[in-house]
N, CA, C and O of each residue as an XYZ file, in Angstrom:
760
protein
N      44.517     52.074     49.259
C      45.913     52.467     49.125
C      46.760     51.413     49.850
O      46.416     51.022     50.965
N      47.835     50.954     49.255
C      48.340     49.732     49.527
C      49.703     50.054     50.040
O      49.850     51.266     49.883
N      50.704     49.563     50.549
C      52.238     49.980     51.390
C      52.876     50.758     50.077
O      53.661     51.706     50.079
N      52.372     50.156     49.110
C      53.418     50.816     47.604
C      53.244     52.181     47.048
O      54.030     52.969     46.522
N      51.397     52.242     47.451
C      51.155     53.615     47.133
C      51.164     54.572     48.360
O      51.156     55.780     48.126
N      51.175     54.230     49.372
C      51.458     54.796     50.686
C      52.615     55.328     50.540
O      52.636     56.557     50.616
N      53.802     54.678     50.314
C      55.413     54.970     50.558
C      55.483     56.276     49.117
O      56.028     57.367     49.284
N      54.777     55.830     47.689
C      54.879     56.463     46.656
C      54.128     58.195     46.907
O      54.497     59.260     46.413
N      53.374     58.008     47.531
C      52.498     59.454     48.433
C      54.014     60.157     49.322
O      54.695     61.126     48.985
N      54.213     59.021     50.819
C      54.933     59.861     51.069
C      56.207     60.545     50.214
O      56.517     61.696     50.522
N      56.900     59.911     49.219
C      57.978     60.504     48.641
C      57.156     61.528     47.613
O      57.981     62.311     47.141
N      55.937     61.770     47.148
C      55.728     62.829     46.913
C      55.105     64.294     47.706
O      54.558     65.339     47.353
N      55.492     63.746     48.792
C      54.992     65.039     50.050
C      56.446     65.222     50.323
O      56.833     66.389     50.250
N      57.244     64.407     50.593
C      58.996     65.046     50.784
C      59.525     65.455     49.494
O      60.660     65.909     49.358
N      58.917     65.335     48.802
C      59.672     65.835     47.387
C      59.197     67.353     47.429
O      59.971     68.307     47.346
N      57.755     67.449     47.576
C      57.250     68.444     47.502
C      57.760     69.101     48.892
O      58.490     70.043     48.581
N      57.687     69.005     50.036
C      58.279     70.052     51.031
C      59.731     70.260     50.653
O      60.212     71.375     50.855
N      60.388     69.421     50.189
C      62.210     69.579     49.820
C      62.574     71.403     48.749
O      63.413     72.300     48.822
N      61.365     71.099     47.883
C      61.179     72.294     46.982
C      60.202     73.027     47.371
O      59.338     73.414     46.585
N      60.207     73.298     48.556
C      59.327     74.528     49.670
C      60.326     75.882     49.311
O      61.460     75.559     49.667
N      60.338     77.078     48.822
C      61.027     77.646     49.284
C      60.855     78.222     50.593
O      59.850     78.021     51.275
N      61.819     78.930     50.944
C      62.532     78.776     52.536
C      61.609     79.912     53.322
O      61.304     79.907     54.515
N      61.271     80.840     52.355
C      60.355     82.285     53.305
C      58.986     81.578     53.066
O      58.274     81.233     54.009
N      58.733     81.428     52.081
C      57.406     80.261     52.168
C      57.251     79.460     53.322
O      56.635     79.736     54.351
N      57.821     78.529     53.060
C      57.951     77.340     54.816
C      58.017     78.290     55.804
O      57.095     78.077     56.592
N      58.696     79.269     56.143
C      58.358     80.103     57.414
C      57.086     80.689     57.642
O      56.332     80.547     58.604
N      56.928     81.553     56.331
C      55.542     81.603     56.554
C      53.967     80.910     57.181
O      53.178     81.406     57.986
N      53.911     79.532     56.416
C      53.351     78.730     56.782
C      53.341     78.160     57.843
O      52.340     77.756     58.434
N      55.073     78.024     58.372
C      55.092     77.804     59.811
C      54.533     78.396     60.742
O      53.785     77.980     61.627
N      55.036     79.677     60.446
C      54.744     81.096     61.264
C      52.668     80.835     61.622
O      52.055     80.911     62.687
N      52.223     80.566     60.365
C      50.796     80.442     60.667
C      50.166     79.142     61.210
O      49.052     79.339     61.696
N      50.546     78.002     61.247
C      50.099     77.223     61.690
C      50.604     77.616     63.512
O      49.805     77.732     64.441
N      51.766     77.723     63.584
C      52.114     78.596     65.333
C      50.848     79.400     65.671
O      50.312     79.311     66.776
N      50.370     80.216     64.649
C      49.421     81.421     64.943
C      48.068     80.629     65.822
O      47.580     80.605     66.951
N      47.870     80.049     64.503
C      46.510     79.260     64.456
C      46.576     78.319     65.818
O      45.702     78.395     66.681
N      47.815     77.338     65.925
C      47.471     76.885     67.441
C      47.375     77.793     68.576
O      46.572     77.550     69.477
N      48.019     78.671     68.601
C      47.558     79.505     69.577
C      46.583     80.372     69.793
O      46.502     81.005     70.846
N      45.504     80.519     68.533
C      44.234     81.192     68.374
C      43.448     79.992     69.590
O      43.123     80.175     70.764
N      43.342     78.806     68.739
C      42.636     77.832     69.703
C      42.656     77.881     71.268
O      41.749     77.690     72.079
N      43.889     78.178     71.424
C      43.985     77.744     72.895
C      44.722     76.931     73.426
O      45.158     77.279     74.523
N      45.146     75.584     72.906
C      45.591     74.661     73.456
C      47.476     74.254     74.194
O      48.092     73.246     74.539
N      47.804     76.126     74.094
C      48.664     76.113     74.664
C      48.790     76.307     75.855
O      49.547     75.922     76.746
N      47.373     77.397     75.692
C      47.002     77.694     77.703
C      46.985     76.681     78.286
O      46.782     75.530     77.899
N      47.355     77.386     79.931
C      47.731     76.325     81.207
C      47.989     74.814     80.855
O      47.596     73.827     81.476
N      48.764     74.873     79.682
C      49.080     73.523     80.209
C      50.446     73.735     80.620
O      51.052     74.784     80.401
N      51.130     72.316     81.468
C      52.249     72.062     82.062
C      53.520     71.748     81.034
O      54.648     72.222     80.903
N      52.723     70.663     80.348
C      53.697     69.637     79.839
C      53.418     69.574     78.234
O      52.255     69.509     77.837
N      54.486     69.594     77.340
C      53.997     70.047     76.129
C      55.611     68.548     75.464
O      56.773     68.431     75.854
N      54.898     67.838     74.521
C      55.453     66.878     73.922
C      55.509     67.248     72.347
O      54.535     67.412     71.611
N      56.845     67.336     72.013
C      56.701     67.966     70.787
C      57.872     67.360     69.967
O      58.732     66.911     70.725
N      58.192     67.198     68.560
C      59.454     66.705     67.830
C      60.300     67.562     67.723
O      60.003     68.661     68.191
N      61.431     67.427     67.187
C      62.493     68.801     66.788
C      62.506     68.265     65.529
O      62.854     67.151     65.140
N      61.945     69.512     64.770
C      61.863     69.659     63.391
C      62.666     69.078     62.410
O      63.734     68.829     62.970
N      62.722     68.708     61.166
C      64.001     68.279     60.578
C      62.995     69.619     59.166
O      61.837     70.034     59.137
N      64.559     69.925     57.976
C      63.981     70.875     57.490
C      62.881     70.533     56.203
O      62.734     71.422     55.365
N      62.141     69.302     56.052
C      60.940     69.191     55.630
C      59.640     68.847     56.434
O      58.565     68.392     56.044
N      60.053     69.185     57.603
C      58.720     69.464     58.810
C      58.266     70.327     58.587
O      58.703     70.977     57.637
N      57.243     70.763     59.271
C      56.393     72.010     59.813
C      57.575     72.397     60.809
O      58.145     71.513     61.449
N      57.822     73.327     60.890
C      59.086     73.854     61.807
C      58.384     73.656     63.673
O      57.165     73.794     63.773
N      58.920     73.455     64.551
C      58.770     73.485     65.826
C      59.500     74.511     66.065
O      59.321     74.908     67.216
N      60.026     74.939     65.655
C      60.800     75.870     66.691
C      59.943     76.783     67.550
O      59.844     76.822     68.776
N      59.379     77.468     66.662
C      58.202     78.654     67.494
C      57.723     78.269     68.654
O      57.867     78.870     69.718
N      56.933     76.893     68.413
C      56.301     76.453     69.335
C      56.808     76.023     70.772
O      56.454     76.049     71.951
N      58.188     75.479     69.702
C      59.320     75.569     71.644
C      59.735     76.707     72.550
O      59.628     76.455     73.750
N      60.135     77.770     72.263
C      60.264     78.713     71.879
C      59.291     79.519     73.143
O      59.612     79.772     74.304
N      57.949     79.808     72.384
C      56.884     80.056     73.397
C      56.539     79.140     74.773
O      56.155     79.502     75.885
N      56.844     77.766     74.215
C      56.623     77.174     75.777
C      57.888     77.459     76.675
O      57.888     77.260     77.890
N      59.095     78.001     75.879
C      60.355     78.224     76.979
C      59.761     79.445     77.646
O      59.672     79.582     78.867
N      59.386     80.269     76.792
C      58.672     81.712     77.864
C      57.740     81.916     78.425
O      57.617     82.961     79.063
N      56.743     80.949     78.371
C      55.594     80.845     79.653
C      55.573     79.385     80.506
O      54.578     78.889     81.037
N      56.669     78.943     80.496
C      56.955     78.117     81.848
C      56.198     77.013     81.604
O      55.708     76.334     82.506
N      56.015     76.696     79.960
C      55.698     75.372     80.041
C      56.751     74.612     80.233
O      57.738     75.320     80.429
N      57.067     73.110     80.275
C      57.830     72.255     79.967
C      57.627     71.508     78.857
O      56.520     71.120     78.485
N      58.871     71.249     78.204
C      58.653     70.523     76.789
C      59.156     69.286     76.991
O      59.517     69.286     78.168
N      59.442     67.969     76.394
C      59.569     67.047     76.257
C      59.607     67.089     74.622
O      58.791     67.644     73.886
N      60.959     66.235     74.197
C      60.653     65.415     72.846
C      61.264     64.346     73.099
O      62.025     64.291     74.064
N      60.994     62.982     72.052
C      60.765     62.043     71.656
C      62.141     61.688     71.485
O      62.969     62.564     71.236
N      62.625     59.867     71.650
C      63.562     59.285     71.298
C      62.663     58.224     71.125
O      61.699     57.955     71.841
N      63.173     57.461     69.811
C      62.904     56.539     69.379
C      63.645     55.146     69.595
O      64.831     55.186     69.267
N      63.216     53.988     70.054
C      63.601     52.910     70.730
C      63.303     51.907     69.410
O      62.718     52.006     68.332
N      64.256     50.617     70.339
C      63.012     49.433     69.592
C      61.575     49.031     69.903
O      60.754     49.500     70.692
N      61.525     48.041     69.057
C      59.888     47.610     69.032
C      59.275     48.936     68.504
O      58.880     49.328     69.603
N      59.000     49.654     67.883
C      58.508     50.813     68.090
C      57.907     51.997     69.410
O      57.003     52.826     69.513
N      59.215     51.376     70.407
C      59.201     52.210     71.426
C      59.619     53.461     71.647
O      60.834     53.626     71.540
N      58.937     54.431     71.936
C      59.091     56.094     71.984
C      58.826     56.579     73.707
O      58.032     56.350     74.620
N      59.739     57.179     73.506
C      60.069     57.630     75.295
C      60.131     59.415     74.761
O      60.597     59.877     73.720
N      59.489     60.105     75.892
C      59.931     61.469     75.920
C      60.927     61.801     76.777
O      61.239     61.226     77.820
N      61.436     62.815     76.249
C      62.474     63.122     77.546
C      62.941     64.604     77.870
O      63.620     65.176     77.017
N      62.594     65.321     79.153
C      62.859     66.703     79.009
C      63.676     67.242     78.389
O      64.864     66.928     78.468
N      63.100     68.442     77.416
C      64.053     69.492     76.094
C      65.182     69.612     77.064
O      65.109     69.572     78.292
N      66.231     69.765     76.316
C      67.377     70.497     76.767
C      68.397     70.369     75.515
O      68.885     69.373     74.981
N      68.537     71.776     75.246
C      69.044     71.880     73.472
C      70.780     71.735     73.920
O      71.656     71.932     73.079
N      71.011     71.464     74.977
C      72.088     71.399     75.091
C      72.918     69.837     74.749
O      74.015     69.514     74.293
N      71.593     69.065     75.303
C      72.077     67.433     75.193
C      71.135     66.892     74.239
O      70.306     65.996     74.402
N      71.410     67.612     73.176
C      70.834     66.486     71.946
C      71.755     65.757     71.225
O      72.943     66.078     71.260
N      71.332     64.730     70.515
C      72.070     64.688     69.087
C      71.887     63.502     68.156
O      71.611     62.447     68.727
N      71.975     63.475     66.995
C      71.600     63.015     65.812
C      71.237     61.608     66.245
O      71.892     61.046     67.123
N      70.143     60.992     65.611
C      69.896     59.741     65.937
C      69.935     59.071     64.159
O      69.878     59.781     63.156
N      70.052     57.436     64.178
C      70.198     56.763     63.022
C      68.908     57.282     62.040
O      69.080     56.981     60.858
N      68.112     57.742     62.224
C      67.374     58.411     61.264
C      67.180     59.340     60.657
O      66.272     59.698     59.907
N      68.821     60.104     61.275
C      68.732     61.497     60.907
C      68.254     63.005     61.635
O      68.403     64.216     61.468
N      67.574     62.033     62.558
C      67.102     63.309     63.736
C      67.630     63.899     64.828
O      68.530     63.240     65.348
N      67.352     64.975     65.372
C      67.973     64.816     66.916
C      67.040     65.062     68.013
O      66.097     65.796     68.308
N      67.895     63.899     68.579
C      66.921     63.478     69.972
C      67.802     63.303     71.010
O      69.009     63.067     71.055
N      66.640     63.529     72.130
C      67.184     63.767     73.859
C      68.584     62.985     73.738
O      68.640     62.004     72.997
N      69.943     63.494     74.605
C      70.431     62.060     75.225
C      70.198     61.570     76.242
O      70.264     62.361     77.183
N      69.820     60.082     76.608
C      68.972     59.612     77.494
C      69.895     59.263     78.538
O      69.447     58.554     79.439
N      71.378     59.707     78.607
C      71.767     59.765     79.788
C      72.245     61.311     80.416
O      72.894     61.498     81.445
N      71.836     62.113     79.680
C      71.882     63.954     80.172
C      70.152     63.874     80.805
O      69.789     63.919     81.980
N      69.412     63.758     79.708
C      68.118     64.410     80.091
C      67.055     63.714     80.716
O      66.852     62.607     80.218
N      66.189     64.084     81.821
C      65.467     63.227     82.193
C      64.307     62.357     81.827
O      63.739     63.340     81.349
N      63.579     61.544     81.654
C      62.531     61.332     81.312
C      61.526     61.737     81.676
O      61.385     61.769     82.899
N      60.559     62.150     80.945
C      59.077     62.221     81.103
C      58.120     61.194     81.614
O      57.344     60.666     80.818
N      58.112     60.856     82.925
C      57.331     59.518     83.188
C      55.788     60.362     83.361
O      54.843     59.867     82.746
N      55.588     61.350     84.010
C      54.728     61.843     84.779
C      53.653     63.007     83.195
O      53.900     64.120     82.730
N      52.597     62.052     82.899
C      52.410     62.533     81.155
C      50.991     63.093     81.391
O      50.383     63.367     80.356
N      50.244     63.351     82.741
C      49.456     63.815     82.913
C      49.134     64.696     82.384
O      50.098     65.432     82.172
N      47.764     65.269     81.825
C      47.347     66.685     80.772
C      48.472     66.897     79.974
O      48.793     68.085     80.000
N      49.108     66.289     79.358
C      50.021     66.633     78.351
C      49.535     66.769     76.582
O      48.888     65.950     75.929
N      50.017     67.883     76.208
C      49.594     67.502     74.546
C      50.942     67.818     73.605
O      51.880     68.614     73.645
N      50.474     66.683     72.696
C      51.685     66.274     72.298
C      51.122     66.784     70.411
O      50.068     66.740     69.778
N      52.546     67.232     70.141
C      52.420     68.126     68.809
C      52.753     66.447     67.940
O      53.625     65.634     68.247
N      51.950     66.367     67.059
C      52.515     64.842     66.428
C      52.626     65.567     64.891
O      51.728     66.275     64.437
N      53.825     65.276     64.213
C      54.056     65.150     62.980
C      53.181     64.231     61.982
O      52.530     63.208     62.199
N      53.391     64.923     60.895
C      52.874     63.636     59.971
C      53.182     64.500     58.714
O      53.174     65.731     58.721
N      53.492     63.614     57.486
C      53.925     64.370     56.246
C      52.452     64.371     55.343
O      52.431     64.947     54.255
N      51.114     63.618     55.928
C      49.759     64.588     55.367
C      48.856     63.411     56.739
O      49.003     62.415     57.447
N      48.080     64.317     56.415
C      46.532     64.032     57.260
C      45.691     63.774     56.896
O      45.555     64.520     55.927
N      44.633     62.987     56.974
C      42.999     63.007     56.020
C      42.180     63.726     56.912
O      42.440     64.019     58.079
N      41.163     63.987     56.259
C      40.128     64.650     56.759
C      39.129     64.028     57.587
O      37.977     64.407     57.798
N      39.843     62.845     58.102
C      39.010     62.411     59.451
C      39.829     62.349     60.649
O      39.260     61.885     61.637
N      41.127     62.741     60.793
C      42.427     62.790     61.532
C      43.307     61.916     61.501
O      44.015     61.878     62.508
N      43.538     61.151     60.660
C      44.326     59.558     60.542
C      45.577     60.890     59.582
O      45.478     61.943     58.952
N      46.515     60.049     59.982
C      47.777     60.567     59.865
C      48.865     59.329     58.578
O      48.827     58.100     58.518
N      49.757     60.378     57.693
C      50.291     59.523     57.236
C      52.185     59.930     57.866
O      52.787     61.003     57.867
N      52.504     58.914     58.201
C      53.299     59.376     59.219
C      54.723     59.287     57.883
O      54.546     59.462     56.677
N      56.443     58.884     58.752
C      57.067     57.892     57.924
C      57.311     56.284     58.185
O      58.351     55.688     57.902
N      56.148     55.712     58.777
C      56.301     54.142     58.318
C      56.930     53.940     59.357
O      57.382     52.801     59.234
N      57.311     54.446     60.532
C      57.899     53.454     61.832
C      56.570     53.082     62.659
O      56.602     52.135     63.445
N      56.165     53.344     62.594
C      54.538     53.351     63.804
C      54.825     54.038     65.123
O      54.016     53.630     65.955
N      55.479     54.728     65.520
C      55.664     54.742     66.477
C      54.951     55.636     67.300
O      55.150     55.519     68.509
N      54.132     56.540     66.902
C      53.150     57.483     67.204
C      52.533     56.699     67.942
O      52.571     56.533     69.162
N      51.697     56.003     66.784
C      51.162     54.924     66.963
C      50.637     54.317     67.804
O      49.461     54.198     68.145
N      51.855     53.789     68.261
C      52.388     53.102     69.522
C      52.073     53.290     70.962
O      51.648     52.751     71.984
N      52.661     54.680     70.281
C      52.906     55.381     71.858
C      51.514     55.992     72.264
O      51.161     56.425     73.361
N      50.815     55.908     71.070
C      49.047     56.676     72.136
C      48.722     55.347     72.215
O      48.486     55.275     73.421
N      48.554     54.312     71.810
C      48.108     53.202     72.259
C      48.087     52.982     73.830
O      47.068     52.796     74.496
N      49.163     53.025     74.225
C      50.039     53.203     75.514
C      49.099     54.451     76.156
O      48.247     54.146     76.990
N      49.242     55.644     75.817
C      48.943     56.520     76.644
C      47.616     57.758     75.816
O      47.610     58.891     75.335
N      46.650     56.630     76.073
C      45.244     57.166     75.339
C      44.976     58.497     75.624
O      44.710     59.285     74.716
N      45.029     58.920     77.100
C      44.310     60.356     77.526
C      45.300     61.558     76.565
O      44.750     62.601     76.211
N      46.310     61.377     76.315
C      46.866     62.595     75.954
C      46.515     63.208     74.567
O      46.468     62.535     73.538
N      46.327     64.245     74.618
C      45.747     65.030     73.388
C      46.487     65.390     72.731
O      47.315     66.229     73.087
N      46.424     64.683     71.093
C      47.502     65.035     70.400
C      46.629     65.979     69.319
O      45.457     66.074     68.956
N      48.232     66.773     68.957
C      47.523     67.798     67.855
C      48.447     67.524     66.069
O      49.658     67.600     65.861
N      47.781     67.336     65.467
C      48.921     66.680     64.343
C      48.614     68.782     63.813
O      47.671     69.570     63.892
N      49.856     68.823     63.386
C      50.287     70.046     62.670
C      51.017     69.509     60.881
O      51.697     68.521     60.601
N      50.599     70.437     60.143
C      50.553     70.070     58.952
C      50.277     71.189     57.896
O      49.526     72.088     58.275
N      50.804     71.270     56.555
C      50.693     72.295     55.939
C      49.035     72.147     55.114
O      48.554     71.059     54.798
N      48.600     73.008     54.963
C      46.896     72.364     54.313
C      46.914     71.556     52.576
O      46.019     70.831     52.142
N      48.423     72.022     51.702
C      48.354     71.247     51.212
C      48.848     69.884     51.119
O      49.269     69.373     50.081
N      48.780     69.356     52.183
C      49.404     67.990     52.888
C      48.325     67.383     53.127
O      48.470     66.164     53.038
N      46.817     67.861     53.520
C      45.513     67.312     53.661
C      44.796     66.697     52.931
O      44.262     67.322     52.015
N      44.536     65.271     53.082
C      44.208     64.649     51.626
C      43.027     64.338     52.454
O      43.029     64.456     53.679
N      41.738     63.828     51.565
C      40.240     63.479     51.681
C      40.637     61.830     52.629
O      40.223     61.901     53.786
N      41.018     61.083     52.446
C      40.908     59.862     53.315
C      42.731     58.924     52.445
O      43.272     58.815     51.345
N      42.953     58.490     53.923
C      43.822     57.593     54.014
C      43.652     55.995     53.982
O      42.533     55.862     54.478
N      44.121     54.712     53.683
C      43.842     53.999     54.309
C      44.272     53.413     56.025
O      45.373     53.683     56.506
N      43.454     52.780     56.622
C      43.897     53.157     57.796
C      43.543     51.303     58.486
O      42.552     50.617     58.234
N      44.607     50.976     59.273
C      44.239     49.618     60.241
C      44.073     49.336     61.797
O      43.651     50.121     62.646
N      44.287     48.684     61.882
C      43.937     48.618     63.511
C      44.637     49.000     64.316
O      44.260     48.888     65.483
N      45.728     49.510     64.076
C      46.609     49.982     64.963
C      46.592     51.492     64.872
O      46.834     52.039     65.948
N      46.364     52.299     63.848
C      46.323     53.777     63.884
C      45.322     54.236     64.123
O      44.145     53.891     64.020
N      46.227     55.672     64.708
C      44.994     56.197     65.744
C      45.092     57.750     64.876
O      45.794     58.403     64.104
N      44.010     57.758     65.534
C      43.615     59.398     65.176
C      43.768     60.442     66.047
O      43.581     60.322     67.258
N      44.191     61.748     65.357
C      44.749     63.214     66.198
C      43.377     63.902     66.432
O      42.521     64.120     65.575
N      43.318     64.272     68.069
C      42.624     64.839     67.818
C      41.773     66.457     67.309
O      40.577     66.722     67.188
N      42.910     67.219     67.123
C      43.068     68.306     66.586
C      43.397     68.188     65.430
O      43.690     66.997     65.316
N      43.610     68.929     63.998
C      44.467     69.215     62.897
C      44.882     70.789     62.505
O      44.132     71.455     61.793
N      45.913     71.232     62.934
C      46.414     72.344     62.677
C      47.057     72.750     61.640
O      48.209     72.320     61.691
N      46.891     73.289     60.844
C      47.898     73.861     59.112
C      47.485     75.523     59.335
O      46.919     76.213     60.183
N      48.217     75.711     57.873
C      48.383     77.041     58.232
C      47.277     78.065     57.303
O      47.532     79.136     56.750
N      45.722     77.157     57.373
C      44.830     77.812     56.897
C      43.701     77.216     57.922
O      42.596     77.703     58.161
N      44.181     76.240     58.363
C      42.618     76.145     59.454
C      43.501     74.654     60.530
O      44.592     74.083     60.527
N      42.094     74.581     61.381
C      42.264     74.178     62.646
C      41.069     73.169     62.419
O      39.970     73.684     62.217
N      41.151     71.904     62.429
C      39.625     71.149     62.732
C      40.035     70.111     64.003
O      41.126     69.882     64.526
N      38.915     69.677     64.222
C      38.347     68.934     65.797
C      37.816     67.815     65.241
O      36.980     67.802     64.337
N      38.556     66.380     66.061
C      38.371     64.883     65.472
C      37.338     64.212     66.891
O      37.148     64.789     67.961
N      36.908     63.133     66.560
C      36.597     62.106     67.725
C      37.786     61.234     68.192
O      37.596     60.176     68.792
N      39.073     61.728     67.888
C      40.310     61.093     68.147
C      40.191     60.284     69.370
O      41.158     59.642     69.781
């Protein structure tokens, strides 16, 4: 699979979540929330790194949500140059829209996340293969950022029909080591 059929995949996974209907996508949301929390991997942890949804994600909200009521801390993502990604403590008060359409920390309200110890970080992706390689949207910046910070356990969340048999994949992408959708849960050598 080559950049042409890569990009041609992802616009048929946003095409296809765009025409999600809306109790559907909750649903699914609703179960992939379930399913991570069957596992476990919300217990005792501290520090929880997660995106704010846009509405052809897997929804985050839930998941923020629950870490506001058991005293986790959340962190999401701002996107830099170079494909630099910084977290920075949630606070829904100081967000707002970034050039891609998203919203992210403002990095002069909210603090940074330097301290990333036992942290697991919810990673997006618009499909997954069945060895954990992720098809993201084409910034690298995931990427990137576990390159940087290997120990942290990421969990890619994803709808199951977003799960394709194998991606192509290069030297720079890394693999999740969890995969969460909203029919099952599998475990990578990430």
């Amino acid at each position: 699979m080559d950049d042409m059929q890569k990009n041609k995949l992802r616009k048929e996974i946003k095409n296809y979540r765009k025409a999600l209907d809306i109790s559907e996508k909750e649903k699914m949301d609703k179960e992939i929330f379930n399913n991570l929390l069957k596992i476990g991997l919300l217990d005792n942890i501290k520090l929880l790194l997660t995106y704010i949804s846009t509405p052809i994600e897997v929804g985050t909200k839930l998941i923020i949500e629950h870490c506001k009521n058991n005293n986790i801390t959340v962190a999401v993502p701002r996107c830099g140059s170079g494909r630099n990604m910084q977290f920075y403590y949630y606070d829904e008060r100081y967000l707002k829209r970034s050039s891609f359409g998203i919203y992210e920390p403002d990095e002069n309200k909210c603090p940074i996340a330097d301290d990333l110890e036992g942290a697991v970080c919810i990673t997006p992706g618009l499909a997954f293969d069945r060895h954990g390689y992720r098809l993201g949207y084409g910034g690298g910046y995931y990427d990137t950022f576990f390159e940087k910070h290997k120990d942290i356990l990421s969990v890619g969340i994803c709808y199951h029909t977003n799960i394709i048999d194998s991606l192509p994949t290069g030297t720079y992408d890394k693999k999740v080591k969890f995969i969460v959708t909203d029919r099952s849960t599998e475990e990578y050598d990430g």
